[in-house]
LUMVOKE-996847 format. One record per residue (C-alpha): x, y, z. Coordinates in steps of 0.001 Angstrom, whole numbers, plus 500000, padded with zeros to 6 digits. Example, Ala and Ser with C-alpha at 12.3 -4.5 7.8 and 13.67 -1.06 7.14 Angstrom:
BEGIN
512300495500507800;513670498940507140;
//
This chain:
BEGIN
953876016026100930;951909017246097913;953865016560094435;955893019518093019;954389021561090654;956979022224087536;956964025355085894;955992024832081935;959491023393080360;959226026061077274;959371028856079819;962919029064082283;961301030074085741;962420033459086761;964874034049089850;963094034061093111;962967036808095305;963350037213099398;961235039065101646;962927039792105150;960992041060108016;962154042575110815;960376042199114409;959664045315117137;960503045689120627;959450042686123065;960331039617124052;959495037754120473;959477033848119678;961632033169116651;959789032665113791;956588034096115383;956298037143113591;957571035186110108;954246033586110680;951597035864111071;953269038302108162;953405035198105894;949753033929106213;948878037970105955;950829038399102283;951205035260101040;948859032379102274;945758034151102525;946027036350099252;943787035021096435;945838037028093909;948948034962094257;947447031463094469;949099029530091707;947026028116088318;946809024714089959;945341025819093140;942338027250091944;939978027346094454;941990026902097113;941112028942100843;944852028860102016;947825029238099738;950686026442100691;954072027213101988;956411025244103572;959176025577106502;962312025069105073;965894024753107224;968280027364105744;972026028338107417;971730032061106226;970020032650109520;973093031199111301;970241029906113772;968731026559114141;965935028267115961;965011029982112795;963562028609109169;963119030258106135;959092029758104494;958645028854100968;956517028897098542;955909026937095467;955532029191092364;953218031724092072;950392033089089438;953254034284087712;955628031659087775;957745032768090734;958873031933094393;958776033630097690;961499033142100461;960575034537103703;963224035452106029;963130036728109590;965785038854111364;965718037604114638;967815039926117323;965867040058120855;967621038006122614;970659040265122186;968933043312123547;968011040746126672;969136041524129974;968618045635129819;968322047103133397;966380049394135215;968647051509135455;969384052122131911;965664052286131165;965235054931133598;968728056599131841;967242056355128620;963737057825130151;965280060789131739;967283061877128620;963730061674126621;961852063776129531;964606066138130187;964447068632126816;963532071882126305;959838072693125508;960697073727121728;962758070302121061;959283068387121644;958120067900118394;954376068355117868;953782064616117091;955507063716120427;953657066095122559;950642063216123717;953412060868124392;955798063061126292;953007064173128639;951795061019129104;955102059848130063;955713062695131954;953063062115133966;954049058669134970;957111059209136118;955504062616138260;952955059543139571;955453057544140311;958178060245141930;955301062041144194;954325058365145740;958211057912146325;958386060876148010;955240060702150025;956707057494151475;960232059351152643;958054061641154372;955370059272156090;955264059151159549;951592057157159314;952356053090159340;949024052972157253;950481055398154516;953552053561153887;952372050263153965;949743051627151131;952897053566149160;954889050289149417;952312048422147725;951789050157145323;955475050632144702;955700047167144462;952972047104141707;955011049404140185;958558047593140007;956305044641138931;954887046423135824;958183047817134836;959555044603135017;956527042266133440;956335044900130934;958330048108130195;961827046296130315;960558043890127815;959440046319125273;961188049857125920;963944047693127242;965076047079123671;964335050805122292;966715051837125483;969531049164124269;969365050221120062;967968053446119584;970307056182120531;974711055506120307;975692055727123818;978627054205125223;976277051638127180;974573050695123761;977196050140121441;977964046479121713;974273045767121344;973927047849118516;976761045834116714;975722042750117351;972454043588115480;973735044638113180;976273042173112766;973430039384112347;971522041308109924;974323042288107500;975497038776107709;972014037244106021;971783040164103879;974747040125102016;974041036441101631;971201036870100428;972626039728098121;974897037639096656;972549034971095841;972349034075092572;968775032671092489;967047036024094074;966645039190092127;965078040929094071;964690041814098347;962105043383100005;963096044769103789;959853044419105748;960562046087109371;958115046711112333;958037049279115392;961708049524116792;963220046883113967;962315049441111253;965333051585112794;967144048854113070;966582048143109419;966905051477107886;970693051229109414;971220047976107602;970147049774104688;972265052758105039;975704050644105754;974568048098103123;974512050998100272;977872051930101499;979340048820100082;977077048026097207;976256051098095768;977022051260092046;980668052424091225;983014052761087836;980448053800086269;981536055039082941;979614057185080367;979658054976077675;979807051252079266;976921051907081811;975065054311079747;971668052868080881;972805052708084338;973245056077084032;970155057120082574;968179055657085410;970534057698087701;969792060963085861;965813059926086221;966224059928089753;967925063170089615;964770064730088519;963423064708092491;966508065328094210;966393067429097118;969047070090098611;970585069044102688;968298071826103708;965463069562105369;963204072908105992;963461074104102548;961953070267101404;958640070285099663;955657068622101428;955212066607098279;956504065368095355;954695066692092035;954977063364090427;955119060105093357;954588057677091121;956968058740088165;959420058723090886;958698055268092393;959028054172089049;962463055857088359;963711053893092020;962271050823090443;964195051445087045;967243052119088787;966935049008090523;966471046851087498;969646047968086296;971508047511089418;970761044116090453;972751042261088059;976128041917088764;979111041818086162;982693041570086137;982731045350086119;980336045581089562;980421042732091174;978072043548093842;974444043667092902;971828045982094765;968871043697095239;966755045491098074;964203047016095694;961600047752098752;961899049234102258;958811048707103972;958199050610107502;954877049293109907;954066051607112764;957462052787112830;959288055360115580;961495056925112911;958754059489112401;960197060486115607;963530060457114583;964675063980115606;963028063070119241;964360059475119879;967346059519117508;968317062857118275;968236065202120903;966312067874118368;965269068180114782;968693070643114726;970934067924115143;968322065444113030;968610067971110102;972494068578110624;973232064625110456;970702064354107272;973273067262105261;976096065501106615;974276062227104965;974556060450108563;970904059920107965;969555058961104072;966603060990102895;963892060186100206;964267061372098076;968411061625098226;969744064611098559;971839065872095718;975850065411095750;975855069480095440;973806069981098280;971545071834095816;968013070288094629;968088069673090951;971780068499090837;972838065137090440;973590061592093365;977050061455091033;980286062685092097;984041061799090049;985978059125091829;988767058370089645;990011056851086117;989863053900084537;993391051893083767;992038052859080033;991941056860081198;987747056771081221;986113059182084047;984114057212086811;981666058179088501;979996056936091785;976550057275093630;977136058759096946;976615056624099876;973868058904101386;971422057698098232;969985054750099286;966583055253098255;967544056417094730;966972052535094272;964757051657097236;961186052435097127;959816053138101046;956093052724101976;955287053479105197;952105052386107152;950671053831110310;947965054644112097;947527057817114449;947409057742117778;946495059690120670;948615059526123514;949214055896125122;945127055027124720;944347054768121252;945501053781117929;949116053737117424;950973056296119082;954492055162117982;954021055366114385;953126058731112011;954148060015108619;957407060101107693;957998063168105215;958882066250107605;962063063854108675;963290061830105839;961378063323102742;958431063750100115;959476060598098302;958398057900101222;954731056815100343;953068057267103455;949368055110103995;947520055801106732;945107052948108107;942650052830111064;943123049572112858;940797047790115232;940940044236117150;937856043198119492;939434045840122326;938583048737119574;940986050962119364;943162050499122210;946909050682121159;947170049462117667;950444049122117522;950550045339116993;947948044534114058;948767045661110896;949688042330109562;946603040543112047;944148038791110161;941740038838113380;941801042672113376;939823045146110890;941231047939109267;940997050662106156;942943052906104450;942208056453105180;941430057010101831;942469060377099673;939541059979096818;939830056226095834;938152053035097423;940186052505100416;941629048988100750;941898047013103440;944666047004106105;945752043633104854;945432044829101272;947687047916102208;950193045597103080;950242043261100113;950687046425098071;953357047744099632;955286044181099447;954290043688096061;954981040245095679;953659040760091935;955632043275091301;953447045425089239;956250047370087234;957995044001086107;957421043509082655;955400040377082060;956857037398080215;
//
């Protein structure tokens, strides 16, 4: 094993931080998607290579046993320190084999209540998927009924087959995949237990991982179906760890960063949202201020909020108010009733402009305390979110799409246009692939590469740290 390299002894080495990713629908290895997305960010980026590697093709890691995981099947991946005198712990939350074992029948439940809406609760993005789907099932009903009807031997021998072609492919590969969306996505009595047992697992190495000492810092990496699962985490997470007692003149600079976040608050009226934010940036770095200030704990707030980075790859919450939902109504009604967390928050008036504070009480010394509201998540938590358009079930990735009509102005959404050696055909699977191609669609710089995007977005540098 090659010799540890010590940071210099003048300089204490800073806490580490934790990146935890979060795999999509299908019937995933453990530790397979840890993998790829760790030889994508970390082992193949020249940026990060430590001093002593110079030259090196490959940055090392290593595969580490860790009980967080509460899995022997799983291993965090380490890294030795970085260009700027830091480590990386990789993490993955593992949870298919809970959603194992979904049946036809609740597929086909699930199906039916996504086909059966009115035509004005389709959102436009969901149109090319609807139909599509829509005209599968037609397919598949019209050869069902052509075989009830069949006198002809020849006919129903031909139906039968391909009946049986059918059951096949919904069992070799729709139950696999939309087998899990079926089981998490929507809270129906058949779902519940599921849905808590995910969650369950992933609160359980979070808030370890939280209340770790040696990290400063988490970054929530989610993909296709686990970035819904994720964004929950986030939103019960908050709940619990989201700064209280604050008082005017002992957290002054917590405070402050609060009120800098109030700048871009918006009002629970989703259609009355701007498209965008006059000043991204200023606000990303008012999250990331806020963040610094929250993620040391002290005797007065003992529980530190770490999770400075929500990261969302070809995600299906841009079709929240479609698979969430029933229509972007209800979506709307369950984002004013902070159910659902927007980005930027929305203000504890229910007005745009006012503050994320609200009065919870006095101290034992008579000082007012104040609280952020547990529908603020990402007044701390910068979200990127990376996609890339689809059309229908052919091409690109039809799952994924901006996220700003649903959840907000303040998520940085990147568009990329992904290709492996089939072209274009369904996307959905690549943006951390270093065997596909892909750009940035570009809005007047250079645009970067797909796997460049991603780096960015993780920011394992973390470009608004302060440098030693």
């Amino acid at each position: 094993m090659p010799k540890a390299v010590a940071t210099p002894a003048s300089k204490k080495a800073p806490p580490s931080q934790a990146v935890v990713i979060v795999h999509g629908m299908g019937e995933q290895r453990p530790m397979g998607t840890l993998r790829g997305f760790v030889q994508a960010v970390w082992s193949s980026d020249p940026t990060r290579a430590p001093p002593y590697a110079a030259g090196a093709k490959i940055n090392q890691s290593w595969i580490t046993p860790d009980s967080r995981t509460k899995s022997h099947e799983l291993r965090r991946i380490t890294t030795p320190y970085d260009v700027d005198g830091r480590r990386t712990d990789f993490y993955e939350l593992y949870w298919a084999d809970i959603t194992q074992g979904t049946t036809r029948g609740r597929l086909a439940a699930w199906v039916t209540s996504l086909l059966w809406r009115k035509p004005a609760d389709i959102p436009p993005d969901a149109r090319k998927l609807y139909f599509a789907t829509l005209l599968i099932v037609i397919v598949i009903l019209g050869a069902a009924l052509v075989l009830a009807l069949s006198a002809s031997l020849t006919t129903s021998l031909v139906v039968t087959a391909l009946a049986s072609v059918v059951i096949w492919a919904v069992d070799q590969f729709a139950l696999p995949y939309f087998g899990d969306v079926a089981a998490y996505v929507r809270a129906e009595a058949a779902t519940i237990e599921k849905r808590a047992l995910i969650r369950d697992r992933g609160l359980t190495l979070l808030k370890q991982l939280m209340k770790d000492d040696s990290y400063d810092r988490i970054v929530l990496v989610s993909h296709s179906l686990g970035s819904i699962i994720a964004y929950d985490l986030l939103q019960i997470l908050w709940a619990e760890f989201r700064p209280r007692r604050l008082e005017a003149a002992r957290d002054k600079a917590r405070l402050d960063a609060v009120e800098a976040v109030d700048n871009a608050t918006l009002g629970s009226d989703g259609s009355a949202w701007p498209e965008r934010l006059a000043d991204l940036a200023g606000f990303r770095r008012a999250q990331w201020a806020l963040y610094q200030q929250l993620r040391t704990k002290d005797a007065d707030h003992p529980l530190p909020w770490k999770i400075s980075d929500f990261v969302t790859l070809g995600s299906p919450l841009s079709h929240s108010e479609f698979l969430v939902t029933y229509n972007l109504a209800e979506f709307r009604r369950g984002m004013a009733e902070r159910l659902f967390s927007a980005c930027p928050p929305i203000a504890d008036s229910g007005r745009a402009g006012e503050t994320l504070l609200y009065q919870e009480g006095h101290s034992p010394a008579g000082n007012a305390q104040r609280a952020v509201h547990h529908g603020a998540v990402f007044a701390a938590t910068r979200w990127t979110n990376v996609f890339d358009r689809g059309n229908g079930w052919a091409t690109g990735d039809p799952i994924s799409g901006p996220m700003t009509e649903n959840f907000g102005p303040g998520v940085e959404n990147i568009q990329v246009e992904l290709r492996s050696a089939l072209g274009r055909v369904f996307t959905h699977t690549h943006y951390w692939s270093l065997a596909a191609t892909g750009k940035e669609i570009a809005t007047g710089n250079a645009p970067r590469s797909h796997l460049q995007v991603l780096r960015d977005a993780v920011d394992l540098g973390r470009k608004l740290e302060p440098k030693a």
